[in-house]
GUFIDREN-671470 format. One record per residue: residue in three letters; x, y, z of N, C-alpha, C in turn. Coordinates in steps of 0.001 Angstrom, whole numbers, plus 500000, padded with zeros to 6 digits. Layout:
<sites>
ALAXYZXYZXYZ ...
</sites>
This chain:
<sites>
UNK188741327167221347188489326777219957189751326988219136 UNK190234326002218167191435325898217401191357327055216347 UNK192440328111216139191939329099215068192176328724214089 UNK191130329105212894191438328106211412191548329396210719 UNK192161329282209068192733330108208604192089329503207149 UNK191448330367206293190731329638205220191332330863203966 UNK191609329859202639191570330931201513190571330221200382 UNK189656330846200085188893330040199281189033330942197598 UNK188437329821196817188449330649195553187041330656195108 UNK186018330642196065184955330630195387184642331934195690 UNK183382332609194831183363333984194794182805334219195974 UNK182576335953195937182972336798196962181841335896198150 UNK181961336089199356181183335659200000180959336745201106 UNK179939336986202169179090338192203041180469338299203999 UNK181494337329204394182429337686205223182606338848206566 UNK181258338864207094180825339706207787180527340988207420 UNK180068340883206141180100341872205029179062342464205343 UNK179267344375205236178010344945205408177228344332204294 UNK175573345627205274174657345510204110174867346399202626 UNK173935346013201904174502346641200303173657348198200517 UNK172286348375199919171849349589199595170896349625200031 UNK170970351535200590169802352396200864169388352202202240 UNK169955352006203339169854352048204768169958353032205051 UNK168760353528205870168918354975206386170241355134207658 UNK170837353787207885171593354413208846173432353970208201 UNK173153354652207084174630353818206123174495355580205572 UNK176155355732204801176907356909204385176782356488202836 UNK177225357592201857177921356856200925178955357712200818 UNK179689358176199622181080358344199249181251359523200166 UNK180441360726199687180787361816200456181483362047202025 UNK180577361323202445180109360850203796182070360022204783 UNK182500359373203543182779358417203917184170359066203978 UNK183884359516202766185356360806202453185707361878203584 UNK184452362017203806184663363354204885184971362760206879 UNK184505361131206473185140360385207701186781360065208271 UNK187309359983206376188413359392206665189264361261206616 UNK188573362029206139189781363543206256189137364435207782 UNK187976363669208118187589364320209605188416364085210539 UNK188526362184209990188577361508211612190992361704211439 UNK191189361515210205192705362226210173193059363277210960 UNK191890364848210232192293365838210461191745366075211876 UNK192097366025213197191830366248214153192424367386214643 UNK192891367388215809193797368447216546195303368283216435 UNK195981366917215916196975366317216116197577367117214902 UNK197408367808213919198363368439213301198541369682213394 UNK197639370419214464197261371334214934197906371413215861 UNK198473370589216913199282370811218200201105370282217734 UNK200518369414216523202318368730216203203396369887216002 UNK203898371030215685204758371476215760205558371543216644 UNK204402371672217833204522371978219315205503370931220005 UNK204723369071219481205532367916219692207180368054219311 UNK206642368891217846207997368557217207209082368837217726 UNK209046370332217928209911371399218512210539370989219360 UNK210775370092220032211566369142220903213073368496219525 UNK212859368666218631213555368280217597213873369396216614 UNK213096369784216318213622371080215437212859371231213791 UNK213308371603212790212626371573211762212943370585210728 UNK214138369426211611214772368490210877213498367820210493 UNK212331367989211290210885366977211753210031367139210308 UNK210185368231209647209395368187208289210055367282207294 UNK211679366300207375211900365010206920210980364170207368 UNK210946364135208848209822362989209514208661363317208599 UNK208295364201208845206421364434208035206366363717206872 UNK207744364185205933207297364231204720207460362221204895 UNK208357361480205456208260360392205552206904359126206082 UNK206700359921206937205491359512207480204103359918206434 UNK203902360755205779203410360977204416203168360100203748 UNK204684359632203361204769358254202260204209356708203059 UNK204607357398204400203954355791205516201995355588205319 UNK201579356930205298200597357082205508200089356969204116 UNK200355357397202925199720356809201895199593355015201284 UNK200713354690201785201178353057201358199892352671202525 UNK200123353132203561199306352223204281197391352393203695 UNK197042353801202938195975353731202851195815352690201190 UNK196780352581200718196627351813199257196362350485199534 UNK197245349657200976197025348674201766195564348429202103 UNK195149349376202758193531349364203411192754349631202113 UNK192760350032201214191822350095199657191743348683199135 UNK192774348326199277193512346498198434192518346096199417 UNK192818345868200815192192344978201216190383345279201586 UNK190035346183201460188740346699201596188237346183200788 UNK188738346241199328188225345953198411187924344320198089 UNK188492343397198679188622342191198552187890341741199649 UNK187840342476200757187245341856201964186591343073202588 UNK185413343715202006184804344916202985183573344524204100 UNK184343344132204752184137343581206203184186344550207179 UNK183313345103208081183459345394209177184360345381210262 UNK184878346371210855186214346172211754187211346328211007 UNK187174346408209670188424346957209088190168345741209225 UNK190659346171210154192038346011210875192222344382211308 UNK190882344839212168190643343386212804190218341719212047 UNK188934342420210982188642341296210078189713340974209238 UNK190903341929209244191900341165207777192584340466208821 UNK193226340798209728194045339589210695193332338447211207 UNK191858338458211919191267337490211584190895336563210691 UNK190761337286209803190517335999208386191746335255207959 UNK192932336029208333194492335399207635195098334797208481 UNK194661334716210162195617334021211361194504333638212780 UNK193457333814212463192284332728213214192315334299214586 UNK191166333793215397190675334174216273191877334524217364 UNK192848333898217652193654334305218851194330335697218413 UNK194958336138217207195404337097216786194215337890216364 UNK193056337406215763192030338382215449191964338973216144 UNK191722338571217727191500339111219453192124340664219721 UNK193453339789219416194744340908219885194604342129218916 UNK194236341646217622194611343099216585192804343943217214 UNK191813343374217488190389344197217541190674345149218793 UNK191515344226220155191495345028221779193165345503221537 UNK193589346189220517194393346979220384194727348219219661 UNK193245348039218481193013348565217696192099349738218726 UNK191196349237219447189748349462220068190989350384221184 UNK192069350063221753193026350992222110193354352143221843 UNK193836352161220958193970353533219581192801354126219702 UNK191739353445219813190911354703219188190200355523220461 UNK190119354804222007189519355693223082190646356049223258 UNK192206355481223365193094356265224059193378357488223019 UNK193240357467221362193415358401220479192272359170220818 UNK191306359121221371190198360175221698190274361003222776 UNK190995360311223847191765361429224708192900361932224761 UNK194173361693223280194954362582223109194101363569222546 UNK193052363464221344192552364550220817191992365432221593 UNK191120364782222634190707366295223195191738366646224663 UNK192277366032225106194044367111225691194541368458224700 UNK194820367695223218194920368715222096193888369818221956 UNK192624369339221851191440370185221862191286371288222827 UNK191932370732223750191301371942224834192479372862224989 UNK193237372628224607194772373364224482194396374838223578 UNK193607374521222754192603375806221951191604376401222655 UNK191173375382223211189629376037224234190272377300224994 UNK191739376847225421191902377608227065192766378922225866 UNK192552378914224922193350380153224166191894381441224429 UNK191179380887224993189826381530225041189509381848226164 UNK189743380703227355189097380736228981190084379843229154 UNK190207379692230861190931379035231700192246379445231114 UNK193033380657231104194240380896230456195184380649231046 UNK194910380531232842196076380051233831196126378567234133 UNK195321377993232906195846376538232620195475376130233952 UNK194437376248234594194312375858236478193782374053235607 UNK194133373273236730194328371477236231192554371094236095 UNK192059371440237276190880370407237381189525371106236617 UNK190151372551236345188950373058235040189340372432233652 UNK190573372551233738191665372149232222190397370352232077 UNK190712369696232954190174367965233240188679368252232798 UNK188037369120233369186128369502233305186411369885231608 UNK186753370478231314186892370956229717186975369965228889 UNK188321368892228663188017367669228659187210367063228376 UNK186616366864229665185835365880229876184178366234228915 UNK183993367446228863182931368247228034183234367470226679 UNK184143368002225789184754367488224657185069365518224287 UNK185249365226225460184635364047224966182993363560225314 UNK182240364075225927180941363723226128179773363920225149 UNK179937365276225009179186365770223650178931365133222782 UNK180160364511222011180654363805220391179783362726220953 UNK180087362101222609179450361242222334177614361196222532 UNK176994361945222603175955362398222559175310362270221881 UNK176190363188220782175496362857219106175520361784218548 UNK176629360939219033176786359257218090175632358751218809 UNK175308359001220012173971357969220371172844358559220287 UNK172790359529219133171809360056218483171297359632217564 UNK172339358676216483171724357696215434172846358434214475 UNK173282357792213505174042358108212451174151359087211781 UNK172977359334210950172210360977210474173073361817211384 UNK172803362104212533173387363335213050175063363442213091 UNK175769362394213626177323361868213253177475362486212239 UNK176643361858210874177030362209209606177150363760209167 UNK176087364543209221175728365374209300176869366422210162 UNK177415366015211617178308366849212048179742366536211208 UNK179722365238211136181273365133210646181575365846209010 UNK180653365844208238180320366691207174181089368430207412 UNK180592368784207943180532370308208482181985370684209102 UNK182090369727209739183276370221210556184737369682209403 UNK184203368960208878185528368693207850185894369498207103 UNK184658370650206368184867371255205653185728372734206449 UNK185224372955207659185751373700208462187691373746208133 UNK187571372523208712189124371974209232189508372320208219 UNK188803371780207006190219371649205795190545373025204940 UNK189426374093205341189786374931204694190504375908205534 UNK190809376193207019191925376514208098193285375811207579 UNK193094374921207128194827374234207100195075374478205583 UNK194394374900204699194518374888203170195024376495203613 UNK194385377048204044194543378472204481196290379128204880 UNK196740378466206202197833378067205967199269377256204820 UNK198772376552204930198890375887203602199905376867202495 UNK198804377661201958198870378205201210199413380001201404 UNK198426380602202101198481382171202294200009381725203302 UNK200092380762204097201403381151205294202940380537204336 UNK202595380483203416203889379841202548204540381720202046 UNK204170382542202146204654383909201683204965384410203005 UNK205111383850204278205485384749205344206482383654206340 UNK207050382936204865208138382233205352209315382913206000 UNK210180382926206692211305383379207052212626381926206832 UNK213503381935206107214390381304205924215641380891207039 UNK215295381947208199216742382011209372215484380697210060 UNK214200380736210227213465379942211077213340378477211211 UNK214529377686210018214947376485210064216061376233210090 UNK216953376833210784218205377004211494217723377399212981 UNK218706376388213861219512375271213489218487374500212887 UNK218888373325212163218302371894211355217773370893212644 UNK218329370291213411218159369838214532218510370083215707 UNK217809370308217084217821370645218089218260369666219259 UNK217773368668218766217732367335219942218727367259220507 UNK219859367406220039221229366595220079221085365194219824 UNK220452364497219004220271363230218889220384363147217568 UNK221451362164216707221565362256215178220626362410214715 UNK221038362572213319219959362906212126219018361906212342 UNK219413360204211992218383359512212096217450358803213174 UNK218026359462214164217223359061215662216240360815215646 UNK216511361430214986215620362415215389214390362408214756 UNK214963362182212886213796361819212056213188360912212544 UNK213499358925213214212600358225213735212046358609214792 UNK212052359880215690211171359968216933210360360769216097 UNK210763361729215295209441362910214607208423362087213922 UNK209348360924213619207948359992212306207013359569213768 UNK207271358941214405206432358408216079205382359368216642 UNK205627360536216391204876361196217164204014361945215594 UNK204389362041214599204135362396213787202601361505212990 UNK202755359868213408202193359293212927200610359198213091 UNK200208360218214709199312360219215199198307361304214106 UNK198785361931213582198196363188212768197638362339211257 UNK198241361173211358197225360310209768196809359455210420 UNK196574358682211967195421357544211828194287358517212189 UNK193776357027211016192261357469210673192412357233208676 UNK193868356544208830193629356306207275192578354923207055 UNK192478354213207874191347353181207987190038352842208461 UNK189632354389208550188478354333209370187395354137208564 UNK187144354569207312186222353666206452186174352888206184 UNK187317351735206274187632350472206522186462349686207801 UNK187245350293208453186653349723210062185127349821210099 UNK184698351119209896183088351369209872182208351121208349 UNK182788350082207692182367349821206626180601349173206541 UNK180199348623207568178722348353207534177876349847207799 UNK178589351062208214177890352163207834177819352941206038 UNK178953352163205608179142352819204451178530352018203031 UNK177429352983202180176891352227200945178303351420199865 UNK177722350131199329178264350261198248179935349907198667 UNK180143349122199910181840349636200272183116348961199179 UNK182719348120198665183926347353197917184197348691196694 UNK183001349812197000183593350713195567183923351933196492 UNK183087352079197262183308353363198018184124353588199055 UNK184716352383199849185868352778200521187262353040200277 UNK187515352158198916189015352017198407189098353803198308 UNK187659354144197633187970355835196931187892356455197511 UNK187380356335199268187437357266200064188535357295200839 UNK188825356262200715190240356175201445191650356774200756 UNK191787356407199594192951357067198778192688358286198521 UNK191699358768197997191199360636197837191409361381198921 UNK190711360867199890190658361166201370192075362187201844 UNK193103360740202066194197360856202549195319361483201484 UNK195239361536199850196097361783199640195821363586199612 UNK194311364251200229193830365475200198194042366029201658 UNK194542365110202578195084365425203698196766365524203969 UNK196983364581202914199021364531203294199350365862202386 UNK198360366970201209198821367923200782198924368782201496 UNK198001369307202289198046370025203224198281369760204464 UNK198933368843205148199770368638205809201059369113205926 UNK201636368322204910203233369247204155203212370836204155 UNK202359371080203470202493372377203048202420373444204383 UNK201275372750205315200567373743206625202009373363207584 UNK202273372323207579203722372115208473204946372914207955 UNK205108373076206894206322373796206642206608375133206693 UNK204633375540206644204729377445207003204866377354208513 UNK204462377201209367204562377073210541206011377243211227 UNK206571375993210793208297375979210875208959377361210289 UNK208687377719209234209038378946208597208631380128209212 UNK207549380567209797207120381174210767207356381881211967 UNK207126380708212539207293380740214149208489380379214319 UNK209527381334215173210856380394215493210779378781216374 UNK211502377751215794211762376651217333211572376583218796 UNK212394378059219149212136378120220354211055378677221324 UNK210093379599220205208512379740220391207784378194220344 UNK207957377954219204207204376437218854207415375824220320 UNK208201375292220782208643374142221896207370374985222928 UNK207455375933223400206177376308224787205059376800223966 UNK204655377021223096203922377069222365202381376388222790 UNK201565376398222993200237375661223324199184375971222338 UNK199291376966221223198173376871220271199547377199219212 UNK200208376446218684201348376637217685200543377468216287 UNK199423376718215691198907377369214018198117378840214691 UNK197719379085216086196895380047216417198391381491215997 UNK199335380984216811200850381607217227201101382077215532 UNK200975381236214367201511381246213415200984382720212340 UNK199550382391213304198339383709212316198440384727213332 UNK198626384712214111198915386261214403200344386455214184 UNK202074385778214010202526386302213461202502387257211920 UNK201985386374211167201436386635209611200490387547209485 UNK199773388449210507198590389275210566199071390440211295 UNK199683390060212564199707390492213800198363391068214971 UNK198859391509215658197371391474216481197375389754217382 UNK196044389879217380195328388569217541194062387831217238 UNK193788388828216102192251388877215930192482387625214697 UNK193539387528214020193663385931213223193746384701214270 UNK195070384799215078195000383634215974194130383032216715 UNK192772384231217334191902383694217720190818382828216194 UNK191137383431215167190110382851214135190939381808214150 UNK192018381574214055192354379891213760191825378991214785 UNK191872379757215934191812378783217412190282378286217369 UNK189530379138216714187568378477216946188143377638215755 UNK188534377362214134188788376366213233189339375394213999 UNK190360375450214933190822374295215693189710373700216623 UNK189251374569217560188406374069218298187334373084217341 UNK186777373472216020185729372763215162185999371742214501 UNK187657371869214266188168370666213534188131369329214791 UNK188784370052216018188640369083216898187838368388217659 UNK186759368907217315185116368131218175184711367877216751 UNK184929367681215401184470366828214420185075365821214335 UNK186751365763214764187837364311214741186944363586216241 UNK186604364248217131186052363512218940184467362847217956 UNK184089363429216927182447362880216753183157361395215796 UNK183617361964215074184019360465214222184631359207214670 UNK185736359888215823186397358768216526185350358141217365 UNK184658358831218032183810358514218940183040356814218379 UNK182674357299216945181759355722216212182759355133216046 UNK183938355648216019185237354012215547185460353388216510 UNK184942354537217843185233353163219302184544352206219793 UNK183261352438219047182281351472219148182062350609218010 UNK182925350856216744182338350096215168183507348887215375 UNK184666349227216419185415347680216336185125346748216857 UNK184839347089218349184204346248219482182833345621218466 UNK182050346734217798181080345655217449181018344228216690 UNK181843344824215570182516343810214946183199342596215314 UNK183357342930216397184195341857217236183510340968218087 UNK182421341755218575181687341030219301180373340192218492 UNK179966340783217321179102339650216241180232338620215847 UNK181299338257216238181769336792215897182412336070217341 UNK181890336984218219182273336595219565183285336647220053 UNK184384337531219764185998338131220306185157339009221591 UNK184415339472221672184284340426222748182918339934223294 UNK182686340511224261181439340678225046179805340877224505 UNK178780340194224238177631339935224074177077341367223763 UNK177481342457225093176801343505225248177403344466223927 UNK178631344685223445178523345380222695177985345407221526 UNK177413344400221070176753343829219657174932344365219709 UNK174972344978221014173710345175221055172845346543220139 UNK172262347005219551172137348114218926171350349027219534 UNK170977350107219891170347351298220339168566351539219552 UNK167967352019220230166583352244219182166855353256218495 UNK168160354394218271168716354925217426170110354126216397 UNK169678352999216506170473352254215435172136352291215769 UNK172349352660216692174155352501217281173919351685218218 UNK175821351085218447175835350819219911176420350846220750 UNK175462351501221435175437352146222790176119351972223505 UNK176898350873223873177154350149225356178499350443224826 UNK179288350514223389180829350417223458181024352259223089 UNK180033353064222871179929354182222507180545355153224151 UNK179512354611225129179913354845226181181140354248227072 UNK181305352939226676182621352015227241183820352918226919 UNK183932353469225644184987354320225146185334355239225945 UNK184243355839225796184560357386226255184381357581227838 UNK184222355928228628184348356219230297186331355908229929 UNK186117354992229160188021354669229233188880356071228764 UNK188494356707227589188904358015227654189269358770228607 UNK188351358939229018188053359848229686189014359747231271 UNK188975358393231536189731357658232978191470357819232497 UNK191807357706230611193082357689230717193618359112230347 UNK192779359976230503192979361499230453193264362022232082 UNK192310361170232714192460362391234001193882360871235009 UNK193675359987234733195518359092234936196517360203234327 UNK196999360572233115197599361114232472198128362818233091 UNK196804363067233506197098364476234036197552364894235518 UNK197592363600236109197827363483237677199525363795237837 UNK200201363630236616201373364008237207202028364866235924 UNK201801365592235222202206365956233931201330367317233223 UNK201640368001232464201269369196231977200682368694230634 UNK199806369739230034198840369153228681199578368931227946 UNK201023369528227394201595369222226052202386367742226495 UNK202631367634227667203525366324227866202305364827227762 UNK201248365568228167200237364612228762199897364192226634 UNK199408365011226378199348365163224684200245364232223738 UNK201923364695223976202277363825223900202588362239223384 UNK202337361533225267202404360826225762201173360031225036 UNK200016360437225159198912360214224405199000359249223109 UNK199541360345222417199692360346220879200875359281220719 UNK201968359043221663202705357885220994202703356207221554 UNK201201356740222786200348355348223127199720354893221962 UNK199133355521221269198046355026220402198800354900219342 UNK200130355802218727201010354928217564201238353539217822 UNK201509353186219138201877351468219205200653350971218977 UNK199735351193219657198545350449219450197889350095218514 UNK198214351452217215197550351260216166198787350786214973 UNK199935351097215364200940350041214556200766348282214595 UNK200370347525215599199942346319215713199173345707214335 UNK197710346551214743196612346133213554196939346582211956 UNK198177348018211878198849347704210789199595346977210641 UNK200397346581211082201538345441210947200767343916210468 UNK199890343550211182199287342239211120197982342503209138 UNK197447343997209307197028343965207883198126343599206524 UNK199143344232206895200482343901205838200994342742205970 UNK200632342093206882200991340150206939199815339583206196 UNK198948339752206538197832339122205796197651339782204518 UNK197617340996203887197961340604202808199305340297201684 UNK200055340249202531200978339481201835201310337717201825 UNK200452337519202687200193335962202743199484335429201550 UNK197971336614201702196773336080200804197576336403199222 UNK197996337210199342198747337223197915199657336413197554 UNK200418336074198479201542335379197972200735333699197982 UNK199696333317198398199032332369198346197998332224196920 UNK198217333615196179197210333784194942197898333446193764 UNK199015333935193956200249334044192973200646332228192435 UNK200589331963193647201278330379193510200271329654192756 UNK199045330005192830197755329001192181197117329921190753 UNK197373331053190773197014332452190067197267333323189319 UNK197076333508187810197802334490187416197208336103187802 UNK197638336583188950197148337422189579197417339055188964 UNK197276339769188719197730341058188024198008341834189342 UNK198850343177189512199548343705190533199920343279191319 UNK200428342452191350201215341386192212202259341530192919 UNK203204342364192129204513343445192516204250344359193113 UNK202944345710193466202607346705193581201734346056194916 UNK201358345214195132200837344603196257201958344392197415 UNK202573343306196793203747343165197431204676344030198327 UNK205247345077197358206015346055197355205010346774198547 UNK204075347369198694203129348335199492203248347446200870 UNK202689346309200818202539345712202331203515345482203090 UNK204717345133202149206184345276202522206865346765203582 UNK206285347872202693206690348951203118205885349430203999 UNK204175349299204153203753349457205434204188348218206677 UNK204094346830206241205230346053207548206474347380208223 UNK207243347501207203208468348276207941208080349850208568 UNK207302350222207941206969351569208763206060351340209754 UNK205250350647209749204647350155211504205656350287212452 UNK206628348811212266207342348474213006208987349674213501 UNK208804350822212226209284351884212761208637352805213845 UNK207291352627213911206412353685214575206341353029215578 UNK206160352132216277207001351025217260207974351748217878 UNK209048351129217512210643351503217815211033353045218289 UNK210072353909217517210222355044218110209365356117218604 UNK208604355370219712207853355423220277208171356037221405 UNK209170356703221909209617357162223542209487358724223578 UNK209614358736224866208950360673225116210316360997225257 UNK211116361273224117212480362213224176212537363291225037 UNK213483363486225914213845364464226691212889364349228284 UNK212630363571228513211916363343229907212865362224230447 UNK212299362239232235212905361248232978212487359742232429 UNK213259358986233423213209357134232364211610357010232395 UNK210526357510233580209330357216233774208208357557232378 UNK208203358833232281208169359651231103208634358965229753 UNK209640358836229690210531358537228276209597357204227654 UNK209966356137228893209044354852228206208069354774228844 UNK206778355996229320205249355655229423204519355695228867 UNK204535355452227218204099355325225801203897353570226201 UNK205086353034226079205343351732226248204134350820227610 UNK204406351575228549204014351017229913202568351494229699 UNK202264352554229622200532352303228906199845351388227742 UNK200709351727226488200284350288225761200379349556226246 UNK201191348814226994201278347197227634200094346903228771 UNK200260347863229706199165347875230755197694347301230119 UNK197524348429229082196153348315228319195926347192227228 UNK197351346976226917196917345183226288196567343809226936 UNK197398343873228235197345342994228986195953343275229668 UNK194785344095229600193771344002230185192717343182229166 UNK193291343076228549192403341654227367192723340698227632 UNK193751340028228377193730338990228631192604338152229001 UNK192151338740229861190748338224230430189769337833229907 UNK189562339487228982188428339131228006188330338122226966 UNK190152337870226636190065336631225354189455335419226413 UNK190080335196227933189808333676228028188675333769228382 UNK187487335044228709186101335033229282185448334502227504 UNK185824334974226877184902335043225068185602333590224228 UNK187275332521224582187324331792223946185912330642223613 UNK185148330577224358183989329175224131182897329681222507 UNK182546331294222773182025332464222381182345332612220472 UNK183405332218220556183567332976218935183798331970218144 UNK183092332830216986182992331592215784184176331522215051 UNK184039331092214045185407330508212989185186331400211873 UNK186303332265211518186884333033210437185969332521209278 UNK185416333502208675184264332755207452185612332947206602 UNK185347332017204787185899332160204243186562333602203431 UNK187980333530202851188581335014202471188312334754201194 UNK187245335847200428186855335672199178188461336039198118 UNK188093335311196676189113335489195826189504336565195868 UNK190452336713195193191594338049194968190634338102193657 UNK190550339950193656189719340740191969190342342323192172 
</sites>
């Protein structure tokens, strides 16, 4: 089927648009808020020092850059939520702006990111568990642990929404008050010699900052996940833009702040072998261990609330994708607990398969990683292609339109285009052999090229891009 590309000016139209109000199996703001700072705050800023430390403390430039990446991109996903709160998030804006063949690519790349981002998180996750049991790191309990941590989350998602909701609630509040904690109390037990040297790598200033932003970038997706799961969320053309910008700009504070005590903290050369880095940080600041273990259960809780949330984003794209026929029949199917089922579990067998691939030749922090700068490419794509489309649809409004923020549109999609395509570029496992270095690369590709199939099994299958309601 020929992909068609429509801009209409007639008003808003259902555009695969959730339902409006009072579904028992829909969120509203709270809910939605605590999705997008759950499904952020995972384990990934919790193990990043650890990444970093391969670089040094030059990496809190990266943060603070990737910060500014990560807010532009959520002002991006508000703009376009708001104009088009469509289901699938990522996928429906590249679909509606460049037809079905690219819709394809941005949904089974996106749907990438989020099982392969579900088994960097729990690699990360269990990196806390074993601060508890399995301390000699033995492999095939390390894999069973795992494998626990992603099963569970998914347990509860095919429990029906209510309970999702309900956990992801709880555990957010957990998370965020461990890293506010830091944050804040670990900013007085700074040490000033502990960011010297500036960089470690031996790799210039700006090749070090672009690998820290790469690996860095994994600790904010999830700025679109109320986007994506928008037919769970009430009310979305009002409630996602605000859950999304509140959300994230209540996660990039304490980010900064929890990253820079840490660095201040813990020396570099602790950080680098390090396996529970914020656990390491509270028993310096306490001593003992009776803090580090309290951070390590906040980690452990933060990180099986990021495995429950991701868990519904691995099934809310595929669905989306598959009610206009990009994917397979079966995932569109719904559960007698109102989910579905079939991509809930599809996820988390692929998880789960690219966790125990991953661990066959490699240790948890490499495997971790490796993880984390698979799913930056994957999930740089469906940003890159959101910042094309809306700078198309805009620059297509402008010409017929006296459009208001027009510049501030512009300017944003512009700057998430270029920071994608930075998170791209520096994408390689610094300091490993050539195999290692580019198997970020050779896993994304592997795992894109396994859609091939599925586009030419589903081309007869999918319908035509409904119309892209006016710009408001």
């Amino acid at each position: 089927m020929a992909d068609k590309v429509y801009i209409s000016q007639e008003p808003p139209g259902p555009a695969s648009a959730p339902s409006g109000e009072g579904s028992s199996h829909q969120f509203g703001l709270t809910a939605a808020m605590a999705l997008i700072v759950g499904s952020i705050i995972g384990v990934g800023i919790f193990n990043l020092p650890t990444s970093l430390a391969v670089y040094g403390p030059i990496t809190l430039v990266s943060m603070a850059l990737t910060t500014v990446g990560a807010l532009v991109l959520a002002l991006l996903f508000a703009a376009l939520s708001r104009r088009l709160p469509a289901d699938g998030g990522p996928y429906a804006y590249a679909r509606a702006a460049f037809g079905n063949r690219l819709g394809f690519a941005n949904a089974w790349s996106y749907w990438i990111t989020a099982w392969a981002g579900n088994a960097a998180i729990a690699v990360g996750w269990v990196l806390y568990v074993e601060h508890f049991i399995n301390k000699g790191h033995t492999k095939w309990i390390t894999v069973l642990l795992v494998l626990v941590g992603l099963w569970i989350p998914a347990a509860i998602n095919l429990s029906g929404v209510k309970n999702m909701g309900s956990v992801q609630v709880g555990t957010t509040i957990v998370k965020f008050v461990a890293l506010a904690f830091i944050a804040t109390v670990g900013l007085f037990y700074i040490k000033s010699a502990n960011f010297t040297p500036w960089n470690v790598s031996g790799e210039s200033a700006i090749g070090a900052i672009g690998g820290g932003m790469a690996i860095a970038l994994f600790s904010y997706l999830g700025v679109e996940c109320a986007a994506v799961a928008a037919a769970k969320v009430r009310n979305p053309d009002r409630n996602i833009p605000r859950a999304t910008i509140l959300g994230t700009i209540a996660t990039a504070v304490v980010y900064m702040l929890s990253l820079t005590a840490v660095f201040g903290i813990v020396p570099t050369t602790k950080l680098a072998n390090a396996t529970a880095p914020f656990s390491d940080a509270a028993n310096a600041m306490f001593g003992g261990t009776w803090a580090g273990n309290l951070m390590a259960i906040a980690v452990i809780v933060s990180g099986f609330g990021a495995l429950n949330g991701w868990t519904m984003i691995c099934a809310e794209m595929p669905l989306a994708a598959a009610k206009d026929g990009l994917f397979p029949e079966r995932f569109k199917r719904m559960s007698k607990n109102g989910v579905p089922a079939f991509g809930i579990i599809a996820s988390t067998v692929l998880a789960s398969a690219a966790m125990i691939i991953n661990y066959l030749g490699s240790s948890g922090a490499t495997v971790f990683t490796t993880l984390v700068l698979m799913t930056g490419i994957t999930a740089a794509i469906p940003y890159a292609f959101s910042a094309l489309a809306q700078l198309k649809w805009r620059w297509t409004n402008h010409r017929t339109l006296e459009t208001p923020r027009f510049a501030r549109d512009m300017i944003v999609a512009v700057l998430s285009l270029v920071f994608s395509i930075l998170f791209i570029w520096y994408s390689r496992n610094t300091g490993h052999s050539l195999w290692v270095y580019w198997a970020p690369f050779f896993l994304a590709g592997g795992a894109l090229l396994l859609g091939i199939p599925v586009y030419l099994g589903q081309r007869r299958h999918m319908s035509d891009p409904a119309p892209v309601p006016p710009y408001r």
